[in-house]
N, C-alpha and C positions, 0 to 999 in steps of 0.2 A: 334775825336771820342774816348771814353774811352771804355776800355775791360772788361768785367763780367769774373771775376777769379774766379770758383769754386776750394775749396780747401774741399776735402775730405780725410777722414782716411775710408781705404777700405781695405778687408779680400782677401784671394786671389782669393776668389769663388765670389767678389762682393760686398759681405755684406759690409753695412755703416748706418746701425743701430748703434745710441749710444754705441760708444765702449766700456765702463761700465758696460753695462748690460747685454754684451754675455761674457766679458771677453776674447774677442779673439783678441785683441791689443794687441802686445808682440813683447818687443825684438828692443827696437829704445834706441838712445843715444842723447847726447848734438847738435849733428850735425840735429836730428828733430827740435829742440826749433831754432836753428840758419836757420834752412829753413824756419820755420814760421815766423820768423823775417824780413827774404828778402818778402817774400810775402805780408805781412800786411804793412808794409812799401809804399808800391806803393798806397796801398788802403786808402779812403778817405769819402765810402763811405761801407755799409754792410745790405746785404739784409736777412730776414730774413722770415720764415715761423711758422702761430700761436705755433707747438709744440715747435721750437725750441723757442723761445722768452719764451713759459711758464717753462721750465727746463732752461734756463738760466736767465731771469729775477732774480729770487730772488738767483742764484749761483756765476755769475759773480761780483759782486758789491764787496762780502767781499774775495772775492781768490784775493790770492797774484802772482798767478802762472804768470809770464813773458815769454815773452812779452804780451802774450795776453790780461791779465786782464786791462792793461792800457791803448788797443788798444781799447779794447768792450766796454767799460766803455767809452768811450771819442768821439767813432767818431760816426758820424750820423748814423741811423741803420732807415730801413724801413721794419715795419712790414706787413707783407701782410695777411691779413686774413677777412674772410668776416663774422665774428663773431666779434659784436661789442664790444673789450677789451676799458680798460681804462687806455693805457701804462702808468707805473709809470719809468721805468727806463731813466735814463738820456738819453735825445740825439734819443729818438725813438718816430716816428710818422706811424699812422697806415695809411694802403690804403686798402681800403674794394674794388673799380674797378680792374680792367685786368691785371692782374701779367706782363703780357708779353707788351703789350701797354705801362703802366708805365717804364717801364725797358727800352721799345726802345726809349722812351721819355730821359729818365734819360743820354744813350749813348750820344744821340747828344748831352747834357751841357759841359760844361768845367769842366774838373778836375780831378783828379786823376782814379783807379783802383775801381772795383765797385765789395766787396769780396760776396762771397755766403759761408757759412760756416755752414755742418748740412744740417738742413734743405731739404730733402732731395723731398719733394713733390715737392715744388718749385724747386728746383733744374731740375729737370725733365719735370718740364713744360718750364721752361726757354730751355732746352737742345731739347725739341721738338718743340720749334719756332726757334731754331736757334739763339738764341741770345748768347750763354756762347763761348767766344772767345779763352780763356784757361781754365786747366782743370791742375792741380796740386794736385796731388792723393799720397798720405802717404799709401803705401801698405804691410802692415803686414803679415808676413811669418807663417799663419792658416788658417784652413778653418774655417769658423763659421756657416757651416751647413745648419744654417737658421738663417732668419732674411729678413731684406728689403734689396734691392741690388737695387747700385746705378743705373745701366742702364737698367735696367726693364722701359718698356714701353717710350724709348727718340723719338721714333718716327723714319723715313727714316735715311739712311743712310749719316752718317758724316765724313767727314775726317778731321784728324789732325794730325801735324805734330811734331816729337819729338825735345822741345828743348834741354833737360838734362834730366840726370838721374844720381842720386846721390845713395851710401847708409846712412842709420843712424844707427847704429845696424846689424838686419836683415830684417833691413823694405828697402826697394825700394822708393825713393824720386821722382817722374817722373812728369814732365812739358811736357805737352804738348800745343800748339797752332794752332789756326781753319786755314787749310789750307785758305780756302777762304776771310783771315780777312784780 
């Protein structure tokens, strides 16, 4: 059975809106880039949601930024959105059906770590069926006020359990895994 790894960068009040846009990502070092590295690493597979696919589609392809750009660029990526795009980026195919269906479909296959990255609606629907097995959160030492926050609306109560927790900077590196997986 493979594990749905959400990896987010989150404010301390929550926020994981596009960290760019509020400006309230601050304060991380080399040892972030070397956590995104173990993490992507496992992953084989990358889910994604219509906004995020339309802000990185045309971003990813020419950034040079490491590890990631040679991670997104290369590994299979499933778009989920019920607005018929015509993905042009490498390696993505779209799924207009059941976010949450397809996904517990995809668990049972063989193969690697199944990332969520962004994406934050999806994120939340997956996280309200139960399906996101770890939870790998970049937590940056601001509040951002406003914005979307990641656990608004995941549904009943979930438990998980701490595997590490690192710093990078003044960010907070925290692994977490679904009690119940």
């Amino acid at each position: 059975m493979r594990n749905v790894v959400l990896y987010e960068l989150v404010s301390l009040d929550g926020v994981a809106e596009e960290p760019g846009e509020g400006n309230w990502f601050i304060d991380s070092d080399q040892r972030l880039m070397d956590n995104l590295a173990e993490v992507i690493a496992r992953q084989d597979t990358v889910l994604l949601g219509r906004r995020t696919y339309e802000k990185w589609a045309p971003h990813w392809p020419a950034s040079t930024m490491q590890p990631f750009a040679d991670f997104i660029n290369t590994t299979p990526k499933i778009l989920f959105s019920s607005t018929a795009l015509h993905p042009t980026w490498s390696a993505t195919t779209q799924v207009t059906g059941n976010a949450a269906a397809n996904v517990a479909d995809l668990k049972r296959r063989a193969g690697g770590d199944i990332g969520i990255h962004g994406s934050l609606t999806l994120a939340q629907a997956l996280l309200r069926e139960h399906l996101v097995d770890e939870l790998r959160l970049v937590v940056s030492p601001s509040l951002a006020g406003g914005g979307r926050r990641l656990f608004d609306d995941t549904g009943d109560l979930q438990r998980f359990s701490l595997v590490s927790a690192d710093r990078s900077g003044g960010c907070l590196l925290l692994h977490y895994r679904r009690r119940d997986a």
